[in-house]
N, C-alpha and C positions, 0 to 999 in steps of 0.2 A: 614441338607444338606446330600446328599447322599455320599458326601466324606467321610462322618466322621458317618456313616452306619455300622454296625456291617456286612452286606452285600455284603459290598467294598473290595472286598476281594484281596489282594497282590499275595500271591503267597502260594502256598500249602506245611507243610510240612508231607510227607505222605499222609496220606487221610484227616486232620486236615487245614479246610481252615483259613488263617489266615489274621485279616481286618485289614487294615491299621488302626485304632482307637487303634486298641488292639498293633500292632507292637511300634506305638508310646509311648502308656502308659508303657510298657513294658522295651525299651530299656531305656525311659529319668528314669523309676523308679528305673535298673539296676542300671544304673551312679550313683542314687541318694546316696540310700544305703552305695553303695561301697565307695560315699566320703566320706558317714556318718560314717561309719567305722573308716574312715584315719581324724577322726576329721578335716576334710576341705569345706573350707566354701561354696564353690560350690556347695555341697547336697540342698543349697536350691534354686536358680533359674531353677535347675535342676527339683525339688522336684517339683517346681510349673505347669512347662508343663508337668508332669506325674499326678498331679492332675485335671490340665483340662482336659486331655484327657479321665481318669478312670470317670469321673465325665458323660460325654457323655456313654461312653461303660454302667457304671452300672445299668442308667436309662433306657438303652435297654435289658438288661438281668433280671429286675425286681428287683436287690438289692438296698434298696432303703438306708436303712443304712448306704450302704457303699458309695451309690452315693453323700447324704448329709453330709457325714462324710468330701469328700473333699470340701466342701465352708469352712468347720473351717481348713483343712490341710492348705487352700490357705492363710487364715490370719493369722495362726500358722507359718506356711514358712514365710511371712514376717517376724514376732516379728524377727523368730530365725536367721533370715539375718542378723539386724539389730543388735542382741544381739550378735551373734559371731564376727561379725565386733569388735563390743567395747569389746570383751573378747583376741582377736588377737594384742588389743593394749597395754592391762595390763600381762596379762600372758596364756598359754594355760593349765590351769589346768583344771582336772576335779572333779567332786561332790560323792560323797557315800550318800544312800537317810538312814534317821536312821530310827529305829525301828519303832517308832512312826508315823513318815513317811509313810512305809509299812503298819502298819494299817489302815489310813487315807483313803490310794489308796487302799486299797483292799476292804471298805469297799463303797468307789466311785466306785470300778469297780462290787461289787456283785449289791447292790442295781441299779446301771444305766443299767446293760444289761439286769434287768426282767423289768424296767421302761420303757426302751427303746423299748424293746424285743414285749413288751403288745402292743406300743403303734404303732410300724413299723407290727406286726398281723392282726391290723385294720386300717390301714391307709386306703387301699382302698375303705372303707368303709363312712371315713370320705371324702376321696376327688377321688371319683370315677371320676373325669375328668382325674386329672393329673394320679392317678395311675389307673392304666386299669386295670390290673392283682393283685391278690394277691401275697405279697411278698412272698417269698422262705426262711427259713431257718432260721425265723424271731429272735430267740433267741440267735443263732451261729452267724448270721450276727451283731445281738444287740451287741455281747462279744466283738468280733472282733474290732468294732466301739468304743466302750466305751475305751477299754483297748487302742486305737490306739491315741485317744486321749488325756489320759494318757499319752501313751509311748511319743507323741509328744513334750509334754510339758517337759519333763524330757528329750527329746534330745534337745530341747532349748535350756535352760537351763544346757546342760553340765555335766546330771548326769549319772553315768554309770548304775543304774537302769531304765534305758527306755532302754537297750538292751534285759534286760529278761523279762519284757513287750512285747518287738518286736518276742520274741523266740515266747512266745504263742500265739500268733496272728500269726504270721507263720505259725503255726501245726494248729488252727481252720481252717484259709485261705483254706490252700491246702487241705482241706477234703470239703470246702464247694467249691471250684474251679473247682475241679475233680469232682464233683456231677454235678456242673452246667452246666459241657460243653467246660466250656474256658480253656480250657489246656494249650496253650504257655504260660496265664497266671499264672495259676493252678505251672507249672514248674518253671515261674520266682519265686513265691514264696518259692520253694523249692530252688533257690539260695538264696532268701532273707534269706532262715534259715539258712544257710550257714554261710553268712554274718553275720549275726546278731549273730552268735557264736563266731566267728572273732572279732567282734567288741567289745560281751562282754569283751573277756581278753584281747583285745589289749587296751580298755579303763582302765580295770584295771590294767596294766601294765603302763603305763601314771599317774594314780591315784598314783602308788606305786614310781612312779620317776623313772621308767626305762626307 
């Protein structure tokens, strides 16, 4: 639909025309964060219409990684509706992920973003219909995706290691955002880093009982 058109463009700030696809994804993923921060449950209905909307936008800018990363945000945002519901009726604590842990995901996140990375290279190759273009970025895009993945599940689930997950996906983002063109998004992400520093130590500060 041409509403929802990377070419539907709202209103300009600057010389940066900005589509209403992008305003949308933008401001519902702002709120999302920011609940996600104030550990409130609301980050994920919120979470969801910032994933439908990035889901549209990515598939017009050629990120194909990041476009299929939201079908699993959209079932991930369910689970962690559901699961903060029943954590809001027992207690609001949070998790610390342990050592062994951190090996497990690091080595989920090395292995998946060259698996990934190889496999979003040649996509269009394998399904020249749906992808017209060669992806962009295909490795930083893979990182970004896998790690995001990760970090989702660990905000789920309540643990304050999916905040330092989110820091770096933040810093790959906004180097691949700024390359690509979408800037108001490219910026929202440098709030996300924001936030997502915020969130670490106000998670750890909740962890520590404060």
């Amino acid at each position: 639909m041409e509403l929802f058109s990377t070419d539907f463009i709202v209103f300009r700030i600057g010389d940066y025309p900005l589509s209403l696809i992008e305003l949308i994804g933008t401001i519902s993923g702002l709120i999302s964060v920011y609940l996600a921060s104030k550990a409130n449950l609301y980050t994920w209905p919120t979470g969801i219409i910032n994933e439908i909307a990035f889901f549209i936008l990515f598939y017009q800018v050629h990120l194909y990684s990041d476009m299929l990363l939201q079908v699993y945000f959209l079932g991930i945002s369910i689970y962690g509706w559901v699961f903060w519901k029943e954590k809001v009726k027992e207690d609001e604590k949070v998790l610390l992920l342990k050592i062994y842990g951190w090996i497990i995901y690091s080595v989920i996140l090395l292995f998946g973003t060259i698996l990934l990375g190889f496999l979003m290279s040649q996509i269009h190759l394998y399904l020249p219909d749906i992808f017209i273009v060669p992806t962009t970025f295909p490795f930083s895009d893979a990182f970004t995706t896998v790690a995001s993945i990760l970090a989702l599940i660990l905000l789920a689930r309540k643990n304050v290691a999916s905040w330092v997950l989110w820091i770096l996906v933040d810093i790959v983002a906004i180097f691949i955002y700024f390359q690509k063109g979408i800037l108001f998004i490219a910026w929202e992400y440098v709030v996300f880093l924001m936030l997502a520093i915020i969130g670490l130590f106000k998670w750890i500060k909740v962890y520590n009982g404060g």
